[in-house]
C-alpha positions in Angstrom: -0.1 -8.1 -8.7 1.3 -4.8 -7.6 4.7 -4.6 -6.7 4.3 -0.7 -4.9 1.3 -1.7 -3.3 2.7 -5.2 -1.9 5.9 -3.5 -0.9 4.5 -0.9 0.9 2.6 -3.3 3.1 5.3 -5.5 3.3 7.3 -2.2 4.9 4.0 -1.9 7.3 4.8 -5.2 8.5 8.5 -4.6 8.8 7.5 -1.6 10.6 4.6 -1.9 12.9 4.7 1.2 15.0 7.0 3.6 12.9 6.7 5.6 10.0 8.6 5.7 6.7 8.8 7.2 3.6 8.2 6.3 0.4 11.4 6.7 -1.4 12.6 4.0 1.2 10.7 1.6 -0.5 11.9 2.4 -4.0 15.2 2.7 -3.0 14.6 -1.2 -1.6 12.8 -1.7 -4.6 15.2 -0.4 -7.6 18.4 0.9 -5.9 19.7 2.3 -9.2 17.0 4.2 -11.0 14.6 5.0 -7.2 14.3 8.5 -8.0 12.1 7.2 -11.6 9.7 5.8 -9.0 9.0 8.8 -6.8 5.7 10.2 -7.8 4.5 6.7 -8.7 4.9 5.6 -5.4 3.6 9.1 -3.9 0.4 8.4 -6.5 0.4 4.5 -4.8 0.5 5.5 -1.7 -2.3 8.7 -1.4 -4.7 5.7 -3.6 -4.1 3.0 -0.9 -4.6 5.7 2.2 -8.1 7.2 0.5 -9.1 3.0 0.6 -8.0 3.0 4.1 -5.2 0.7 3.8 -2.2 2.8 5.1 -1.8 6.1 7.0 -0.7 9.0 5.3 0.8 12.0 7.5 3.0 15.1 7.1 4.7 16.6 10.3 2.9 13.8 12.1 -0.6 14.7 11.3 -3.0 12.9 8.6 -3.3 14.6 5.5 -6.3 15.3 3.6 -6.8 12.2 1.9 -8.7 14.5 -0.9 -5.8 17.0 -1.8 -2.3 15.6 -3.5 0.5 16.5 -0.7 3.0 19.1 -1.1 6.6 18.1 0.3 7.6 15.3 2.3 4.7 12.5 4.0 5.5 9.5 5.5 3.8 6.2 5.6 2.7 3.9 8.5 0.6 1.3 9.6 -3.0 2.2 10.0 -4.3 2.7 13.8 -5.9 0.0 15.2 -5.0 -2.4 12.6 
């Protein structure tokens, strides 16, 4: 099982129609050390939005799924889904 990949769903649940970002799920995840976890759960989250899964966006737009991010995305709930 993966823990990043169940959590980040679990915050799409939590979360239906609002964004979030990912440090909020490592900081949920592993309060002390959630900083360790960043470009993990960056890396997590651009592999589930390229399978479709989540919605990546920065400034409220969808990134290119193709290119690693530069600054700050958020997370939501895919539309539709």
């Amino acid at each position: 099982m993966d823990i990043l990949r169940v959590a980040i769903l679990e915050f799409c649940r939590q979360r239906p129609t609002s964004t979030f970002c990912p440090s909020e799920v490592v900081r949920r995840l592993y309060p002390e050390s959630w900083r360790h976890f960043l470009p993990e759960i960056r890396s997590k989250a651009m592999e589930m939005y390229k399978n479709g899964e989540i919605l990546v966006t920065q400034k409220d737009e969808p990134i290119d799924p193709n290119l690693d991010p530069k600054g700050p995305i958020r997370i939501s709930k895919p539309k539709g889904k």
